[in-house]
C-alpha positions as CSV (number, residue, x, y, z in Angstrom):
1,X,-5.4,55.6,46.5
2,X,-4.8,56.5,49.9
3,X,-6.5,55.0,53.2
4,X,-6.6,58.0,55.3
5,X,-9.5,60.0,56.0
6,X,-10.8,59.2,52.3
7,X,-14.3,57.8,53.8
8,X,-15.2,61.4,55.1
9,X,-16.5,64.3,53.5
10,X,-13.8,67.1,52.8
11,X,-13.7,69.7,56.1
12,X,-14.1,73.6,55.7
13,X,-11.2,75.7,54.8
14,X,-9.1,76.9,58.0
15,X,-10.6,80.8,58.6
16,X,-8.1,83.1,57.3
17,X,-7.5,81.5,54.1
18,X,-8.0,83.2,51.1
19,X,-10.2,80.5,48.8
20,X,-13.5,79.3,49.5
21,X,-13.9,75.7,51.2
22,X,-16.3,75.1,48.4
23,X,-17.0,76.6,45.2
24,X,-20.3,78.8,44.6
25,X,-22.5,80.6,42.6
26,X,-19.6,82.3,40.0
27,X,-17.6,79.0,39.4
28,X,-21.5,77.4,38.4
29,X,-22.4,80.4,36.3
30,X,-19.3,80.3,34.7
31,X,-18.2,76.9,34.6
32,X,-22.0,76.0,32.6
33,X,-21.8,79.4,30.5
34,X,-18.3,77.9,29.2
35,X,-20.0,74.6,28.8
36,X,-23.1,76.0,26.5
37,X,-20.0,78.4,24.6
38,X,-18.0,74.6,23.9
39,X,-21.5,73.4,22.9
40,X,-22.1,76.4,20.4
41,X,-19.1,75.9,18.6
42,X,-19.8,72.8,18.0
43,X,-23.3,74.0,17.1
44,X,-21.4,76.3,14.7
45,X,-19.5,73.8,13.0
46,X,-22.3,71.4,12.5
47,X,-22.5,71.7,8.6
48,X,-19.0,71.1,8.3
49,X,-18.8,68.3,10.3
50,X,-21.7,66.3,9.3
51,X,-19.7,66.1,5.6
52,X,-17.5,63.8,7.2
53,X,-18.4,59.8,7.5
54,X,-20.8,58.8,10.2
55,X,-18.7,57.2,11.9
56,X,-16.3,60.0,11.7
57,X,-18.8,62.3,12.9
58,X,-19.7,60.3,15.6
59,X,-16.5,60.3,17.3
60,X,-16.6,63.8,17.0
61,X,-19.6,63.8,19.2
62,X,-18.3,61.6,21.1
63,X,-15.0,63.0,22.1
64,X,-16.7,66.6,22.8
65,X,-18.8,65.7,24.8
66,X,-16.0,65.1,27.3
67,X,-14.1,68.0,26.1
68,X,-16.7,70.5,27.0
69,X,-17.3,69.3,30.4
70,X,-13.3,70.0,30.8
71,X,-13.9,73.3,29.2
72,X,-16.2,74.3,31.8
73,X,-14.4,73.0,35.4
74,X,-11.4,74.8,33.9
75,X,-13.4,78.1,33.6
76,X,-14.7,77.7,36.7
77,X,-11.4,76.6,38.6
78,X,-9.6,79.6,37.1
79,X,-12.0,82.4,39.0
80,X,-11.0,82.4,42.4
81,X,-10.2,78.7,44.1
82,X,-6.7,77.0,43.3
83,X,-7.6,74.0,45.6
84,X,-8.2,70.8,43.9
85,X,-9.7,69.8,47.2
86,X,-12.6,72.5,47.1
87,X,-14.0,70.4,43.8
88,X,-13.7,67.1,45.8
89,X,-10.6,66.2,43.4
90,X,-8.5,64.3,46.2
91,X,-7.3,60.8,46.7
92,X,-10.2,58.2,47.9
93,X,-9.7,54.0,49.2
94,X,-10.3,51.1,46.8
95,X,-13.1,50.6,48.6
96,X,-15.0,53.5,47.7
97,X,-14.1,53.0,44.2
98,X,-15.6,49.5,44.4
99,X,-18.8,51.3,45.6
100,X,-18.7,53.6,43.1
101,X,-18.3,50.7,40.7
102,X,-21.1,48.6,42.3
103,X,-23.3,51.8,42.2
104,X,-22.8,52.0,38.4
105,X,-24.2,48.7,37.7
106,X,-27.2,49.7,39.7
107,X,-27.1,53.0,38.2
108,X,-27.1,51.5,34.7
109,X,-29.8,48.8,35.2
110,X,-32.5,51.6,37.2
111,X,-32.2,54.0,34.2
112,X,-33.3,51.1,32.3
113,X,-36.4,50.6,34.2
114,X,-37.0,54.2,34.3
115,X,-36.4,54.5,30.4
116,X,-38.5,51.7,29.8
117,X,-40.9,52.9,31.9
118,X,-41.0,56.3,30.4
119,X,-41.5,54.9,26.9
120,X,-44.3,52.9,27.6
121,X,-46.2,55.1,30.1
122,X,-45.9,58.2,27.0
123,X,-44.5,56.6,24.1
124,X,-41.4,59.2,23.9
125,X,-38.3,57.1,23.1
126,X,-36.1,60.3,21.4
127,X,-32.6,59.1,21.3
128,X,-29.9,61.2,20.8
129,X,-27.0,58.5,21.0
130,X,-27.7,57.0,17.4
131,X,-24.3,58.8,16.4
132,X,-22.4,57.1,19.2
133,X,-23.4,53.8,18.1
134,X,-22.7,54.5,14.7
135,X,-19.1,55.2,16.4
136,X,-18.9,51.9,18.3
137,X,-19.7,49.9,14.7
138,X,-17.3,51.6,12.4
139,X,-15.0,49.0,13.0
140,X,-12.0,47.8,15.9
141,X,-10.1,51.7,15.8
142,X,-13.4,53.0,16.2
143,X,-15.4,50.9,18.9
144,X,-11.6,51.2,21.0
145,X,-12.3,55.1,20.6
146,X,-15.4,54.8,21.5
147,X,-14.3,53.4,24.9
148,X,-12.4,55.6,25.5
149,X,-14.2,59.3,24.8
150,X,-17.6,57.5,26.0
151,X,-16.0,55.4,29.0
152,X,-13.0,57.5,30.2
153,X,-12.9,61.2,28.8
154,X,-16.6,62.2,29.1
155,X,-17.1,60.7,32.2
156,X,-14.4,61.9,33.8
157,X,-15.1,65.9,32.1
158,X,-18.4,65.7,33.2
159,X,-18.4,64.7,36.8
160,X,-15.5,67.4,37.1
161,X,-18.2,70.2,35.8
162,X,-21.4,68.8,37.2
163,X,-20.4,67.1,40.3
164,X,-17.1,68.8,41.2
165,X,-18.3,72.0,40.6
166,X,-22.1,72.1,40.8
167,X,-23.0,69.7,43.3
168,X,-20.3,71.0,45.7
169,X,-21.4,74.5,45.1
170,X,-25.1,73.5,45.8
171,X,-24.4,71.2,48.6
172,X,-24.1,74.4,50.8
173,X,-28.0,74.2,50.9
174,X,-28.1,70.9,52.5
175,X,-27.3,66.8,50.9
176,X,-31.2,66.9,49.3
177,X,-31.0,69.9,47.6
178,X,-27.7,69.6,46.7
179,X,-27.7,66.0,45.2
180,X,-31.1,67.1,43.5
181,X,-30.8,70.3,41.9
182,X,-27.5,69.3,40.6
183,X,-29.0,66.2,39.3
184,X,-31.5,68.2,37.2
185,X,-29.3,70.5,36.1
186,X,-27.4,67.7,34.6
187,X,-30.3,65.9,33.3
188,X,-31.3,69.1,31.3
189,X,-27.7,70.0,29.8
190,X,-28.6,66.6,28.3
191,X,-32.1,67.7,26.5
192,X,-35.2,66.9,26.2
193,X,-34.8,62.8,25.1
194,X,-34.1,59.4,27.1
195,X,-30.3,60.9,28.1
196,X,-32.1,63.3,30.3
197,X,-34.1,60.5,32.4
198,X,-30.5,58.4,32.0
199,X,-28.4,61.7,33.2
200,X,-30.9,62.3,36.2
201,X,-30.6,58.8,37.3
202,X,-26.7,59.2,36.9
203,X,-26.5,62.4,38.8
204,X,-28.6,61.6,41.2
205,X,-26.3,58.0,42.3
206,X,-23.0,60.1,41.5
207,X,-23.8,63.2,43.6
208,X,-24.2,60.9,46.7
209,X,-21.4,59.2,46.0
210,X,-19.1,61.7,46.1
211,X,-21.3,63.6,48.6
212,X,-20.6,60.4,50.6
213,X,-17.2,59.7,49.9
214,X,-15.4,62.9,50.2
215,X,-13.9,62.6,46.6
216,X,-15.1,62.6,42.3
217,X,-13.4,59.5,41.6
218,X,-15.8,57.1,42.4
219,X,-18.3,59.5,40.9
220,X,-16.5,59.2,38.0
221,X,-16.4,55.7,38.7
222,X,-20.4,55.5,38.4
223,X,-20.3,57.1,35.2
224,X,-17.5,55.1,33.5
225,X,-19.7,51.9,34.6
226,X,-22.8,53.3,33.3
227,X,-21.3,54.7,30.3
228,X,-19.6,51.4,29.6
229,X,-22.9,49.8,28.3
230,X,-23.1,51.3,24.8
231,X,-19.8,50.4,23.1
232,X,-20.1,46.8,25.3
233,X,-23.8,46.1,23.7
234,X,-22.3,46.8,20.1
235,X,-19.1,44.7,20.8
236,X,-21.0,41.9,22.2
237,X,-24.2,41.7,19.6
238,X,-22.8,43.6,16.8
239,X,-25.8,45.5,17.0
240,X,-25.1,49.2,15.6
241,X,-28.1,50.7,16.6
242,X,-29.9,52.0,19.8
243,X,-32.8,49.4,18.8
């Protein structure tokens, strides 16, 4: 972590240089058409998968869902920008990773409210992560994984894509627009269940993060918090279910 200059947004490129000081429409398109590719083969290999065990099959899902994100930045970082910098990928203070932190827990606690409060104003409570927690309960190898593809890799893979990419791209239009729009776009990659209201709650904290901080990491910070609360519920209760 470095001291210097980490509590400022990122500056425009010098004129003259040959990359964009941000990324911008392309590195979107392509970085969420390689996203929806990573999430077709998947798609594609569906009946093979779900043979396997369920908790094998959840670990699967698990782990790609970080994976794709991945897939994505990289497709958008190889068109045309070969600064880290341009996707907010720089150095930050432990303070602002402290925030970040402190903004997960608050992230984590208002898409409760919001959740709960979208399941008792229309009675929708679609989950999607039943597979995850079947993941977290398959036993110590397991719930360990589960950390880490839920709590390191697919936090860290999806801020690169969504915020690193997207909301620096969108940012152009001004903070609301960009912190929104991004948000959304995020919230619908998720579908139409409680991870969209969770994702657009997420996005919405992360994006002004970073927007704030100059840097993804305490984005990714957020998210790891956030993200932290499913295998922590089933290690703590035991509980292998969303319910």
């Amino acid at each position: 972590m470095s001291p210097d200059n980490a509590d400022h947004p990122p500056r425009p490129a010098p004129a003259g240089t040959t990359s964009p000081a941000r990324p911008g429409w392309p590195e979107i398109m392509a970085g969420l058409l390689a996203l929806v590719a990573a999430m077709a083969v998947l798609a594609f290999l569906g009946p093979l998968v779900r043979e396997l065990d369920a908790v094998a099959y959840g670990l699967i899902l698990t782990a790609w869902s970080g994976i794709i994100g991945f897939v994505g930045f990289a497709a958008a970082a190889l068109i045309r920008i070969r600064s880290w910098g341009a996707f907010s990928v720089r150095r930050t203070t432990w303070r602002w990773m402290g925030i970040g932190a402190a903004a997960g827990v608050v992230a984590f606690v208002l898409k409760g409210v919001v959740n709960y409060a979208v399941i008792a104003l229309t009675g929708f409570d679609a989950n999607p992560q039943g597979s995850y927690y079947d993941a977290a309960g398959g036993g110590v190898l397991p719930l360990i994984l589960t950390f880490a593809f839920l709590s390191v890799l697919t936090p860290i893979g999806e801020e690169f894509l969504f915020r690193g990419v997207v909301t620096n791209a969108l940012l152009r239009y001004g903070p609301v627009v960009g912190v929104l729009s991004s948000s959304v776009v995020f919230a619908l990659f998720h579908g139409i269940n409680l991870a969209m209201t969770t994702a657009l709650v997420v996005g919405v904290i992360a994006a002004e993060v970073m927007r704030r901080s100059g840097s993804i990491w305490p984005a990714v910070a957020v998210h790891i918090v956030n993200n932290m609360g499913l295998p922590l519920f089933v290690l703590i209760t035991g509980n292998t279910g969303p319910g």
